[in-house]
Every structure is written in structure tokens, then in C-alpha cells.
matplotlib code that plots the C-alpha trace (Angstrom):
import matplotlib.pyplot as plt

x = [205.3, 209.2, 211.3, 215.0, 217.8, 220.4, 221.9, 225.7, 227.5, 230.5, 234.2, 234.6, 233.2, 234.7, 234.8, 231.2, 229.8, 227.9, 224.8, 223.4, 220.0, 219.1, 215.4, 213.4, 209.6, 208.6, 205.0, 207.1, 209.0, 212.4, 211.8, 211.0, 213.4, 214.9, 217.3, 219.6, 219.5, 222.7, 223.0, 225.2, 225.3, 223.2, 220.7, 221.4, 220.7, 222.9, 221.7, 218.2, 218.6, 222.4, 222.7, 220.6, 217.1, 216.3, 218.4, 217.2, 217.2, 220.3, 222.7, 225.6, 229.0, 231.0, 234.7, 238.0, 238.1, 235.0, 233.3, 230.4, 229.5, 225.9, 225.2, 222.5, 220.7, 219.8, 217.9, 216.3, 217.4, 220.7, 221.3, 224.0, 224.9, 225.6, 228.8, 228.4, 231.0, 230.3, 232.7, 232.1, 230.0, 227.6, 229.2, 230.0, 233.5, 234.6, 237.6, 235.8, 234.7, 232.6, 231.6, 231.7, 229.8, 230.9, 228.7, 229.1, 227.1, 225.1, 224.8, 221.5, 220.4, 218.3, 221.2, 223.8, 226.0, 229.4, 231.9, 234.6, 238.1, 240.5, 242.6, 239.4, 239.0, 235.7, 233.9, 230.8, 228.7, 225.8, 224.1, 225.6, 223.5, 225.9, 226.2, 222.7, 220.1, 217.2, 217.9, 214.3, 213.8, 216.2, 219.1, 222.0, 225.4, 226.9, 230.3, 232.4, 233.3, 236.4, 236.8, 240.1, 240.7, 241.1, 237.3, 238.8, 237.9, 241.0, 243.0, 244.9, 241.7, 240.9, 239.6, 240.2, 238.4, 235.9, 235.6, 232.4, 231.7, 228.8, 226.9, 223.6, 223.9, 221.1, 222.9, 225.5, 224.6, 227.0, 230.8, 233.1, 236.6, 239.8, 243.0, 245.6, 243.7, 240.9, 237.3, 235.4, 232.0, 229.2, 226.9, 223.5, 224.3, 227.4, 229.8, 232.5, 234.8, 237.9, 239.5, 242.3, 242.5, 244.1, 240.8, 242.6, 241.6, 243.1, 243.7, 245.2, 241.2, 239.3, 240.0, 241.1, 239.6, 236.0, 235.2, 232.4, 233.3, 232.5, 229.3, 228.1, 227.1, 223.7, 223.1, 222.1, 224.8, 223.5, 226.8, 230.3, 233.3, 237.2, 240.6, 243.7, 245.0, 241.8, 240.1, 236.7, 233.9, 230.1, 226.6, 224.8, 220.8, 219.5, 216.1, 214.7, 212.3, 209.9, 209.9, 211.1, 214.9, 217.9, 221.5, 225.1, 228.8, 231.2, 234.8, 236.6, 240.4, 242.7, 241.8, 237.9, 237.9, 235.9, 238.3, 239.3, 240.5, 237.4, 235.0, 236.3, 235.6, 231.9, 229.5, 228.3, 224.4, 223.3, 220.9, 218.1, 214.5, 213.7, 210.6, 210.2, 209.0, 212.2, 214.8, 217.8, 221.1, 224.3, 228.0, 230.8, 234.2, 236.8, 239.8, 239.1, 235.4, 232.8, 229.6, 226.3, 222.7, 219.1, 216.0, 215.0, 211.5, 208.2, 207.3, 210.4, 210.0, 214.2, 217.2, 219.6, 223.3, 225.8, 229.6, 232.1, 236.1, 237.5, 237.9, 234.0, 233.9, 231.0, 232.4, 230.8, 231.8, 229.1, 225.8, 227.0, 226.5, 227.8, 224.0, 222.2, 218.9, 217.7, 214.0, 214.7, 212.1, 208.1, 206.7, 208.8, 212.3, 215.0, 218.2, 219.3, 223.3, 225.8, 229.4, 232.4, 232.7, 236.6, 235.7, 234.7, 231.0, 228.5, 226.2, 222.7, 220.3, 216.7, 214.0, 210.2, 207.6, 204.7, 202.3, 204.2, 206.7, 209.7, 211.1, 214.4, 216.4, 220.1, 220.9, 224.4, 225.7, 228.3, 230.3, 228.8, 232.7, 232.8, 234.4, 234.2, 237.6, 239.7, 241.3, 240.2, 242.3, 245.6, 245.6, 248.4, 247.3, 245.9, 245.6, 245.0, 247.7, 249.0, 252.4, 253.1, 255.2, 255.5, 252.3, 250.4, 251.8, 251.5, 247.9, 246.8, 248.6, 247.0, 243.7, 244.6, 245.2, 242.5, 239.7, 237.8, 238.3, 238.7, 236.2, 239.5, 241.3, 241.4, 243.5, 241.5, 244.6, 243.7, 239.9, 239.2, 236.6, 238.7, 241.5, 244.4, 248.4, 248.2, 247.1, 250.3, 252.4, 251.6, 252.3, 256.1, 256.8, 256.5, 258.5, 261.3, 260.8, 261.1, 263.7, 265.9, 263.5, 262.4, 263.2, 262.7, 260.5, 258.4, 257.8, 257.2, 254.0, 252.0, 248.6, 246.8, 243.0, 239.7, 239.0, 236.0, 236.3, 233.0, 231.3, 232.0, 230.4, 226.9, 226.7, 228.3, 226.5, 224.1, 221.9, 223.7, 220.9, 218.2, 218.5, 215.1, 214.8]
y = [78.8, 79.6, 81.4, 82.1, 80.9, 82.8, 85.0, 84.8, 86.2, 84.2, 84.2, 85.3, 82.8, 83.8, 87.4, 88.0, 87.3, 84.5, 84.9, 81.4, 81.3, 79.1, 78.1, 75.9, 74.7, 77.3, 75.1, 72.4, 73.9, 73.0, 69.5, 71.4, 70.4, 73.1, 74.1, 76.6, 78.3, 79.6, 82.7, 85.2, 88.7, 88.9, 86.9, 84.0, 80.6, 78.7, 75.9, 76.0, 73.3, 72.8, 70.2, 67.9, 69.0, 66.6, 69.2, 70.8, 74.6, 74.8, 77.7, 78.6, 79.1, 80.9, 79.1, 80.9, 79.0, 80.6, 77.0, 76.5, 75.2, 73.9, 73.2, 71.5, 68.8, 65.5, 62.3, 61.5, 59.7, 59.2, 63.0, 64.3, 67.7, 67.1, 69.4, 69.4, 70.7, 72.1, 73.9, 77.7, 76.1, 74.4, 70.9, 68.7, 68.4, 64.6, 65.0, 66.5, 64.2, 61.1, 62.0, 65.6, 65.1, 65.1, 64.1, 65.0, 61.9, 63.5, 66.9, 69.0, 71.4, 73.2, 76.2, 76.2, 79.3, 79.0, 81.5, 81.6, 83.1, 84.5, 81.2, 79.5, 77.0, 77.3, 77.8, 75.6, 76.0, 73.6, 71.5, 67.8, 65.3, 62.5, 62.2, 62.2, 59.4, 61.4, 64.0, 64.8, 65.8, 68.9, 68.2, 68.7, 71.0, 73.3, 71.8, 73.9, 71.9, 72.8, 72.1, 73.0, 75.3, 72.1, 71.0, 67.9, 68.2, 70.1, 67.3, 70.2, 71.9, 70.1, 66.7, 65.7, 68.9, 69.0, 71.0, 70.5, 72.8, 71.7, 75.1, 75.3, 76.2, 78.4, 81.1, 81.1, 85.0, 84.6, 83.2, 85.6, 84.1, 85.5, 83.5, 84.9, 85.5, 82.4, 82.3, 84.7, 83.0, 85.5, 84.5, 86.4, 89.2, 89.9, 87.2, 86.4, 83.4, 82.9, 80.0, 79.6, 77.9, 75.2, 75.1, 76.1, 78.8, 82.5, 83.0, 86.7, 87.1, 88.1, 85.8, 82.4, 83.2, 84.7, 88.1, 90.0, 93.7, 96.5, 98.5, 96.3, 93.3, 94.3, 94.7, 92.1, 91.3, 91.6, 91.0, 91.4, 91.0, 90.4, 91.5, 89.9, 91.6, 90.6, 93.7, 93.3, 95.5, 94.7, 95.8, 95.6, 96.1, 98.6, 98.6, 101.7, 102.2, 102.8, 99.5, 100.5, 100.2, 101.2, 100.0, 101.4, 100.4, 99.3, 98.2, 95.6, 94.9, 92.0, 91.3, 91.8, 95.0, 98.1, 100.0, 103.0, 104.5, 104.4, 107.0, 107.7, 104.7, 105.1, 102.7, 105.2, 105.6, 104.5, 106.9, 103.9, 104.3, 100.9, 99.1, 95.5, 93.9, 94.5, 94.5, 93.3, 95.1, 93.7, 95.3, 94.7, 96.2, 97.4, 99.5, 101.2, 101.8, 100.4, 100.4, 99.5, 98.4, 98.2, 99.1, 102.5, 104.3, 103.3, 100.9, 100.2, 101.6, 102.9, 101.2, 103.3, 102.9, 104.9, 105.1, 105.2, 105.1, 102.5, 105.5, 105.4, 108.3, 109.3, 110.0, 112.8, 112.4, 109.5, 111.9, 115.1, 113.1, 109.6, 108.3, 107.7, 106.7, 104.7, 103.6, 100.1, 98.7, 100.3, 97.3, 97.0, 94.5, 93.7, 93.8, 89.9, 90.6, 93.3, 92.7, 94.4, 92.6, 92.3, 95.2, 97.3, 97.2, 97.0, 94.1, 94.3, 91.3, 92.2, 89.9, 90.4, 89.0, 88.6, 86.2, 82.8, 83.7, 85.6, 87.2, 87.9, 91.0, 91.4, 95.4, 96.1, 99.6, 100.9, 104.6, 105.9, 105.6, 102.3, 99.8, 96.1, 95.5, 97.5, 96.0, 97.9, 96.0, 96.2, 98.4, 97.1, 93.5, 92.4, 88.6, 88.5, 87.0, 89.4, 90.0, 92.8, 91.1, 91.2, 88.9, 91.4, 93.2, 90.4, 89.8, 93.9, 93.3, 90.1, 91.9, 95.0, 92.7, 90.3, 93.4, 92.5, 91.7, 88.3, 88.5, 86.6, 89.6, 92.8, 95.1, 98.5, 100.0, 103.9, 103.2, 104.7, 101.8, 101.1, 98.7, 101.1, 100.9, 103.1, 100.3, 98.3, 101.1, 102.3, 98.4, 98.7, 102.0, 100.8, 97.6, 99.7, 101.9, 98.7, 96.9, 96.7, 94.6, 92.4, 88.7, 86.4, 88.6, 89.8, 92.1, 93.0, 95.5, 95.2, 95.9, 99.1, 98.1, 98.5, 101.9, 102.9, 106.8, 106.5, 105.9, 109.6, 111.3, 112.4, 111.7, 108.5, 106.0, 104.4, 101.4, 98.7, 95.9, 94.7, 90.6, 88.8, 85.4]
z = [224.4, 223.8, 226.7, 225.7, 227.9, 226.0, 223.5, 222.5, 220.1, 219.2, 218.0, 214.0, 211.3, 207.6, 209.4, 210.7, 214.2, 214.9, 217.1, 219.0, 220.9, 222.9, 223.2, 225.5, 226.0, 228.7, 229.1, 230.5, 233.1, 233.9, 232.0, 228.7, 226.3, 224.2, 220.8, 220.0, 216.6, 214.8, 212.3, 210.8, 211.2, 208.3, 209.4, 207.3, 209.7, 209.7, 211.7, 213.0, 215.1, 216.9, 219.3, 220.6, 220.5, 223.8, 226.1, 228.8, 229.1, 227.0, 226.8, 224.6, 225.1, 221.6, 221.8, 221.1, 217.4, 216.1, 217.4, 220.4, 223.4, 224.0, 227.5, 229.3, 230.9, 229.3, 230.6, 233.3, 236.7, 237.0, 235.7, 233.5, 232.2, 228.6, 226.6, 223.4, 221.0, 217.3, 214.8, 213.3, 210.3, 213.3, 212.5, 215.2, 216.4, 216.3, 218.5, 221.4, 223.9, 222.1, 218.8, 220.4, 223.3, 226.8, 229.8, 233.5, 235.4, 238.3, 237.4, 236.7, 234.7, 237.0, 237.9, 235.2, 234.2, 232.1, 231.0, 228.4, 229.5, 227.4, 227.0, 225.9, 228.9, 229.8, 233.6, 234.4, 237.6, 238.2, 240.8, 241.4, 242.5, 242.2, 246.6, 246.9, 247.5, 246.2, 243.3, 242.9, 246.3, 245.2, 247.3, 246.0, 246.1, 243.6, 241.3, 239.3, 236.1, 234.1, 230.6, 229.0, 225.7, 224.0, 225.0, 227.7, 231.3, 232.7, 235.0, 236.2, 238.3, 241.3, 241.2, 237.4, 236.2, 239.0, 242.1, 244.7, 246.8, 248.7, 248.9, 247.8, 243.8, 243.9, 246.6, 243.0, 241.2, 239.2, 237.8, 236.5, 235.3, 234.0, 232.5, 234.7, 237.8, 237.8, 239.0, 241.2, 242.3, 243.7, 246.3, 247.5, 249.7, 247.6, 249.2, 246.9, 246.6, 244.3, 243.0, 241.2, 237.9, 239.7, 241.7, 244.8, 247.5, 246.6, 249.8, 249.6, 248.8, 251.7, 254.2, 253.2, 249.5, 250.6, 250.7, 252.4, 250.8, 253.4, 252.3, 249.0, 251.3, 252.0, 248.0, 245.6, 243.0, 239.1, 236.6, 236.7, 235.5, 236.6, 234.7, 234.9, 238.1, 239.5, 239.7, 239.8, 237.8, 239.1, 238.7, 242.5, 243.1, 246.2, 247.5, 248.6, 251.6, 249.3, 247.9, 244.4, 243.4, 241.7, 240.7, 241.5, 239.6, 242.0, 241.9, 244.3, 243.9, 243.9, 247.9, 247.4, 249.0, 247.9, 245.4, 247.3, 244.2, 242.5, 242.4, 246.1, 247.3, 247.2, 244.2, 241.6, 241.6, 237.2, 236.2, 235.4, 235.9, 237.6, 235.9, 237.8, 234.5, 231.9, 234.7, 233.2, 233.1, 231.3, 231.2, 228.9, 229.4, 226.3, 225.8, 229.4, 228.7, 230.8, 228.7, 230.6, 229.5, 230.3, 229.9, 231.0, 231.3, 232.9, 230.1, 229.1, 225.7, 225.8, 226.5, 228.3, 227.3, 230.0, 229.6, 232.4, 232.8, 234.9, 237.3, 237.9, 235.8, 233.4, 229.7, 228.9, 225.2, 225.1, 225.1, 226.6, 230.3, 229.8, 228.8, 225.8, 224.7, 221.9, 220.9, 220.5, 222.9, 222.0, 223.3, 226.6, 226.0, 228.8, 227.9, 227.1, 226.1, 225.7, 223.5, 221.9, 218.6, 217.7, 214.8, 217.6, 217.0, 220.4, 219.8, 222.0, 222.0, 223.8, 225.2, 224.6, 226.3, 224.0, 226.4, 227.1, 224.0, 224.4, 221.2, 220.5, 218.7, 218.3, 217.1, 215.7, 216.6, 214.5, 213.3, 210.0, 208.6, 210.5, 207.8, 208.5, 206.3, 208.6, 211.9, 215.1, 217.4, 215.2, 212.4, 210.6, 211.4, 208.3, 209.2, 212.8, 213.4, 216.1, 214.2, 211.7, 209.1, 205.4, 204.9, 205.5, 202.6, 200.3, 201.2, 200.2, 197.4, 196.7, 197.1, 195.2, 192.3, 192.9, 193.0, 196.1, 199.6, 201.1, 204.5, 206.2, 206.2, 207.2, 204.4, 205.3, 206.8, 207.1, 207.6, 204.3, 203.9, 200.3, 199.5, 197.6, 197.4, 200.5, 202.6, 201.7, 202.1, 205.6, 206.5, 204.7, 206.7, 209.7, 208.9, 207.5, 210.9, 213.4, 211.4, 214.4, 216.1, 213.4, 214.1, 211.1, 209.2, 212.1, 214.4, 218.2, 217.8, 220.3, 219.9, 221.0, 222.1, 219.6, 219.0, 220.2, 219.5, 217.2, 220.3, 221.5, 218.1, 218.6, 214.9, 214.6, 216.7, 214.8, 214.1, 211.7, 211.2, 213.6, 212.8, 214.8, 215.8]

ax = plt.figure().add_subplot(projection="3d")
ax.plot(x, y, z, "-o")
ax.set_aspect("equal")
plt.show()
């Protein structure tokens, strides 16, 4: 009896996503041990078995490098949450930690969540038990633990990378973090708290850094997310007098206020049907689009995709109504994960309870003239590198020459799904346009955002692979 903890899908390895589940012993309760499984986009495993296969509950954090995070508890009295550290090909990084492992004495596994910001420092809330005389009595107070984007507990956040907080960790929804703006923490009844990433009070939040937002405080608090200006983006939960329930969007700003600016100031109702048993929405944000996930139906048998601008506003592009169904689910799935790839693909993973077993899926939805060599954050970009510079030339010539693509790279320039001399010389034009503002050999383009216009083409969106676990 297998329940999954969690699906990610990681940073680029040779130029595919990686996808990590995490696994434990359902039968055992929180003491089940568990493993987390590694594969490619193809479905190729590349690991079956990464980490420690003693953790407890473990989930997965993808790192900025294309490397992972496994979290979760390990031994018995005195506790420890236990880091562990692998590269992109699921080997174990030596210079993180000991052997790359890193353990927090006194912490448990039974209420973990992490995040990843855009730096790569990475957000862990669990329960610390290090002040107490007995852990297994369940007492115990929430800590936020800090690791730094080089995978070393961050001495610049609060006490040596950790921050207590003596609240019960439980009352914790969920963690949302940004690089510029820090970490928003959500308790029940939609009471919000923000930290720095110095692991001090934002005290322009709310009152002395907690929030109670006017009108969403009575509602139950799903997922979220926070932008560098601190803008917040949220999925809450009503209840309805007659006991069933639905789901609005809602925007706070930088002072944890209701966004007045947003749909008027009011949450926007998500056309859902609620269905107890698969209720699980998830929300990813890109390039101004707000896509939202779950399952729809009375069994569950569709997952409902909606689109909205950050204005709360359906994009009615996206299904003639801002919805759209698709016939993943005919044995009833909740929604597990949703992500914009950095090719700007939507990955979905799904949950299915078969008995005590929960199976997983992981759908790729591209464009039919979606073309995995082109760059949909930076056109020009061939390398990644964020510059336009003549590199990239070299390296579609290099190609051109060579006859086939190196996966590193990304040399489809006009999205023609072909390598050709064109390629190299839409890059040269717009070096000989910007040659004013070319400093050694490179240039100040700033890139635009993916492009997500497939998303909008009744006859684009389709199914790329369906990879199970």
C-alpha cells in the first residue's frame, strides 16, 4: 500500500524535464518509510530509488542547477529532518552538507512543506521538537529552516538559518516565497504572515507583518503564490449552507489587503463542480496567465483547466470561456501538480486511488507546431545563457554543419521545428541592429516571457505523452 507525497518536475537535465515522486508505506502511517523515483520526460528512470529509502514521508524539491532536494524525517527519538542533496543525473552531491546530507536535530516529519525561489534558496516549514521534553506526546512548534542556493543553512536568516515560531505547525496551509519579497506563511482561516528573507517581520504587511484580509478570512486557504512586489495570487475554499462547496481566485497586494484592482475587489467564483473525493486544485502562474487545475464532474472523470489575466479576468481565447475540459481522469484522479516547463509546455501529474495504492500520471500538453529546439523564453537565446551574443551564432552553425541538434541548445530560432541558415541569420540581424549597445561581444536583450499563445488555439492544445509511475 503506496500513497504519494509528491510530484515535481524539476530544472532541465540535458534539455528534458525531470519528474521526481515521492513515495511512502501508506500501511504504516506517518512512520512508513518511503522513496522517491526519478525519470525523464520520456519515461526513462533514471533512479528508482533516490535517497535514503529509510525517510519518512519524503518530498522533493527540483534545485535551480537541474539537481534535487529530498526531504524528510529519519530516525527515531531524538528526531531530525534529513536534506539530502543529489545532482541532475540522481548522484549525490559531495559538497553539500556531509557527504550531501544535511540534518536538522529536533525536527519532524509529521508537517513538512518546502519551496524553491527563484534564487534557488530553498523554504522549509516543519515541526521542531528540539524544546520539548516529550516529542511523542505531539507537542511541538512550527520552524522555518532556510537553506541557501548553494545548499548551506543560510546564516543570514534568523538564527543561523532557523527561525521558530512557536505556533502550532499544523495551523501552517501553506509557504509561498519569492526572492525579492521573502516568505508569506498561511494560517487556517486565511491569516497570513510575512518574513523577510532575513527572517525578520515585514511589518508594512498587515499589522506588524500579519494580515487578516477583509472578506477572505472566513474561507479556507488552498495554494498560492507571491511575485516579487509581493502581490499575492491564492486559491480559497467556501462552504455553502448546503454543506457542499466551491472555490474563488483572489488577489492580496504588497500590505495583505484584498486587491481592489482585481476583479473589483471582489474573489472570482471557478466554475468547478466540487466532488469531496478528488478535491485538489493547483495554480501555476506565467507570462501574465494564471492557469488553474482540478478535477471537475461528479466522478471526477475531467480535469478542468480555466485561464485568467492577473486582472481576474477570464481569457476567453482559452475555450471560448476561459475553461477547458479534458478526459484525463475515467476512473476519478485529483490533480497532484501543475507547471510551466521553461519550453512553455503545461505539465499535469494526477493521483489515483486504486484501494490503499495511489497511482501516479504526469501529462505533457503542448502546441501541434510546438518544437522542443526552439527557446520560448528567448528566442534568440540559443544557450540559455540570457545574453544574445555571437555564440549563439557559432553554435547554429556548429549544428548546421554537424547535422543534428545538441539537446543543450536551443538553435530553432523562427519555430520552424528545423535547424537552417535562417536560424543564424535572424540572430546576426539583430546583433548588427543593437551594435550600439553591445559591450564585449554581448548584448542587453532582455527577455520577453514564454509564449504561451498555443494555449489560445482550439486546435493546438494537445496531449504530448502520458509517462505513469
Amino acid at each position: 500500500a503506496q500513497m504519494i507525497e509528491s510530484i515535481e518536475l524539476a530544472a532541465t537535465y540535458r534539455g528534458s524535464p525531470l519528474i521526481a515522486t515521492g513515495w511512502r508505506d501508506y500501511g504504516k502511517g506517518i512512520s512508513g518509510t518511503g522513496r522517491v523515483h526519478l525519470t525523464d520526460d520520456t519515461g526513462t528512470r533514471l533512479a528508482s530509488t533516490l535517497g535514503s529509502a529509510q525517510l519518512r514521508r519524503p518530498i522533493t524539491i527540483g534545485a535551480k542547477d537541474g539537481g534535487w532536494y529530498v526531504i524528510g524525517g529519519t530516525g527515531s527519538n531524538p528526531y531530525a529532518i534529513e536534506v539530502q542533496r543529489f545532482n541532475a543525473d540522481a548522484s549525490r552531491d559531495s559538497n553539500f552538507g556531509e557527504n550531501g546530507i544535511l540534518a536538522v536535530q529536533g525536527s519532524y516529519p509529521d508537517h513538512i512543506i518546502a519551496r524553491l525561489d527563484e534564487s534557488g534558496a530553498v523554504t522549509i516549514v516543519a515541526s521542531d521538537y528540539a524544546t520539548s521534553a516529550d516529542p511523542d506526546a505531539g507537542v511541538g512548534v512550527a520552524v522555518i529552516i532556510r537553506l541557501s542556493p548553494e545548499g548551506r543553512l543560510d546564516s543570514e536568516f534568523a538564527d543561523a538559518g532557523m527561525l521558530r515560531l512557536y505556533e502550532k505547525p499544523a495551523a501552517i496551509l501553506d509557504v509561498m516565497v519569492s526572492k525579492k519579497f521573502g516568505i508569506v506563511l498561511v494560517y487556517r482561516n486565511t491569516i497570513l504572515q510575512a518574513f523577510s528573507n532575513r527572517g525578520t517581520p515585514i511589518l508594512e504587511f498587515g499589522t506588524n507583518g500579519v494580515a487578516m484580509p477583509e472578506g477572505i478570512t472566513r474561507r479556507e486557504w488552498v495554494t498560492g503564490e507571491v511575485d516579487h512586489a509581493g502581490n499575492i495570487f491564492g486559491i480559497v475554499r467556501e462552504y455553502y449552507s448546503d454543506f457542499t462547496q466551491g472555490y474563488s481566485l483572489v488577489k492580496l497586494n504588497s500590505q495583505g489587503s484584498v486587491d481592489q484592482s482585481f476583479a473589483g475587489g471582489q474573489t472570482v467564483t471557478l466554475p468547478w463542480e466540487w466532488n469531496t473525493a478528488y478535491d485538489s486544485p493547483e495554480m501555476a502562474i506565467q507570462s501574465g496567465i494564471i492557469l488553474l487545475a482540478n478535477a471537475h464532474g461528479r466522478h471526477a472523470s475531467t480535469v478542468r483547466l480555466l485561464a485568467y489575466d492577473l486582472d481576474g479576468q477570464p481569457i476567453k481565447e482559452f475555450g471560448g470561456s476561459g475553461a477547458r475540459d479534458f478526459d484525463f481522469a475515467p476512473n476519478g484522479e485529483s490533480v497532484a501538480g501543475l507547471e510551466f516547463a521553461e519550453d512553455g509546455s503545461i505539465w499535469l501529474s494526477l493521483k489515483e486511488r486504486r484501494g490503499f495504492d495511489e497511482i501516479g500520471t504526469v501529462y505533457r500538453l503542448i502546441g501541434s507546431a510546438h518544437s522542443q529546439m526552439h527557446n520560448w523564453y528567448d528566442p534568440l537565446d540559443v544557450n540559455r545563457d540570457n545574453l544574445i551574443s555571437p555564440l549563439d551564432v557559432l553554435l547554429v552553425i556548429n549544428q548546421l554543419n554537424a547535422g543534428g541538434w545538441d539537446r543543450l541548445t536551443r538553435p530553432d530560432i523562427n519555430n520552424d521545428d528545423s535547424i537552417t541558415p535562417l536560424d543564424s541569420l535572424l540572430i546576426i540581424n539583430y546583433l548588427n541592429q543593437h551594435s550600439s549597445s553591445l559591450s564585449d561581444g554581448e548584448s542587453d536583450h532582455a527577455t520577453q516571457g514564454v509564449d504561451l499563445s498555443w494555449l489560445f488555439d482550439e486546435d493546438e492544445l494537445r496531449l504530448r505523452s502520458r509517462l505513469p509511475y
